[in-house]
C-alpha positions as CSV (number, residue, x, y, z in Angstrom):
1,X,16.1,-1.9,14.1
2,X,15.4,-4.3,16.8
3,X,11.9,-6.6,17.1
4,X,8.5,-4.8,17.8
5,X,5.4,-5.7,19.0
6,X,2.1,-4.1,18.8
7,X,-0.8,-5.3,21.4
8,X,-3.2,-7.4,19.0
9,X,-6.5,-5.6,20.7
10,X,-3.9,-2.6,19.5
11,X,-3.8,-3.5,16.2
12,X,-7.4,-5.0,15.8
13,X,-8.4,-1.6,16.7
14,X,-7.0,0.5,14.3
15,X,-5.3,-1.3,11.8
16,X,-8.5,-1.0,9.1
17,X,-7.9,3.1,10.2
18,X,-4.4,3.0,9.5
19,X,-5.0,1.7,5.8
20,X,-7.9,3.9,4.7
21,X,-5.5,6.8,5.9
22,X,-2.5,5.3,4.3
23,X,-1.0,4.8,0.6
24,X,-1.4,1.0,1.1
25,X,-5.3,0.9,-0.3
26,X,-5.8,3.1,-3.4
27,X,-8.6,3.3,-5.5
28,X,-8.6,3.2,-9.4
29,X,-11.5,5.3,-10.8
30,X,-11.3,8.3,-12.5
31,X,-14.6,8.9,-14.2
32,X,-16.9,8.0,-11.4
33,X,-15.8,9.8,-7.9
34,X,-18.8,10.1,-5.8
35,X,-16.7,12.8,-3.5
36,X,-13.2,14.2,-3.6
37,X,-10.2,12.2,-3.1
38,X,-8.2,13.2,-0.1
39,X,-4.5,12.5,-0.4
40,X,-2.8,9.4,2.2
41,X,-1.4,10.6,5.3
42,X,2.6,9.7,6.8
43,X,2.8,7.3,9.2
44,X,3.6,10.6,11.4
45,X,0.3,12.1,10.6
46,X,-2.0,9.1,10.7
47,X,0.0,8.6,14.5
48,X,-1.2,12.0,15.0
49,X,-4.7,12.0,13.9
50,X,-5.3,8.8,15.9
51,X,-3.4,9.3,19.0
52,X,-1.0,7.0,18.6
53,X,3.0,7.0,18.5
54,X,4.5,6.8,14.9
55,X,6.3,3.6,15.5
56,X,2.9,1.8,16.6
57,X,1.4,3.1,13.2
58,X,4.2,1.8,10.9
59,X,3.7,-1.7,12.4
60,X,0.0,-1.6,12.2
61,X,0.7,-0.4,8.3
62,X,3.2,-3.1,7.7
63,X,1.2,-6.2,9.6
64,X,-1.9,-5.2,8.0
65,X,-0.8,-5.0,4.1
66,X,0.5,-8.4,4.5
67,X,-2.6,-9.8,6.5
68,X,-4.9,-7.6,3.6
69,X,-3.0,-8.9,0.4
70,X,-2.8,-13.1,-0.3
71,X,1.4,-13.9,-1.2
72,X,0.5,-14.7,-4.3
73,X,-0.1,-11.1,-5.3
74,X,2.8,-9.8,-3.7
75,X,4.1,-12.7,-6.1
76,X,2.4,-11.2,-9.1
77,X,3.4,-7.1,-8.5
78,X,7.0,-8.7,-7.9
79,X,6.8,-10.5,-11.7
80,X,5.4,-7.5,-12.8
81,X,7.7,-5.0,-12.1
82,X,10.6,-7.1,-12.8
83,X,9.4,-7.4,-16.5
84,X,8.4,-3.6,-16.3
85,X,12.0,-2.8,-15.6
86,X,13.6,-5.2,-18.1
87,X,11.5,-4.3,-20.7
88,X,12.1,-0.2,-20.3
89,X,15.8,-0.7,-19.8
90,X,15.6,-2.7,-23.1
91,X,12.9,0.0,-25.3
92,X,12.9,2.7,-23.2
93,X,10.0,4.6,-23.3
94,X,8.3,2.9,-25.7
95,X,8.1,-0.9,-24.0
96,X,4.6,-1.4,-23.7
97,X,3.5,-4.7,-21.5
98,X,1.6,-7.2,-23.4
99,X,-0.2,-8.5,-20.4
100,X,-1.2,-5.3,-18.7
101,X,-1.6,-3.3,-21.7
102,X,-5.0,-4.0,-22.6
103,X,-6.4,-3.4,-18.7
């Protein structure tokens, strides 16, 4: 796939649209929901919903979880699953991560 480009007023527009729509921002709270989840939309059906061609939507998506999230977290969920994996090929099942356990 060859170099895109999105219109900055483009992606100004609707990239906080495209996330709320998307997987990319999800929500941890069980107990306290003030009104129904609704599932995250494709990239084809967010491109629908907004008017928009799917490609445009996928590059909004991508741009905007990198501009939304500091490197050092992407740092962190890289550690993170790197000593996930290690530790359940090691224990299988049972590996339980010290550091995240408690949260």
């Amino acid at each position: 796939m060859g170099f895109y480009y999105v219109d900055p007023e483009t992606y100004k527009r609707y990239k906080d649209q495209v996330l709320e729509l998307s997987n990319s921002i999800q929500v941890n709270i069980n107990e306290h929901l003030r009104e129904k989840r609704q599932g995250c939309l494709s990239d084809k059906e967010i491109a629908a919903k907004l008017g928009l061609d799917e490609r445009t939507v996928t590059e909004i998506r991508v741009v905007a979880e990198r501009d939304y999230y500091p490197v050092d977290e992407w740092d962190e969920a890289i550690r993170f699953k790197d000593e996930a994996c290690r530790g359940f090929a090691k224990s299988g099942v049972a590996f339980k991560m010290k550091k995240y356990s408690s949260k």
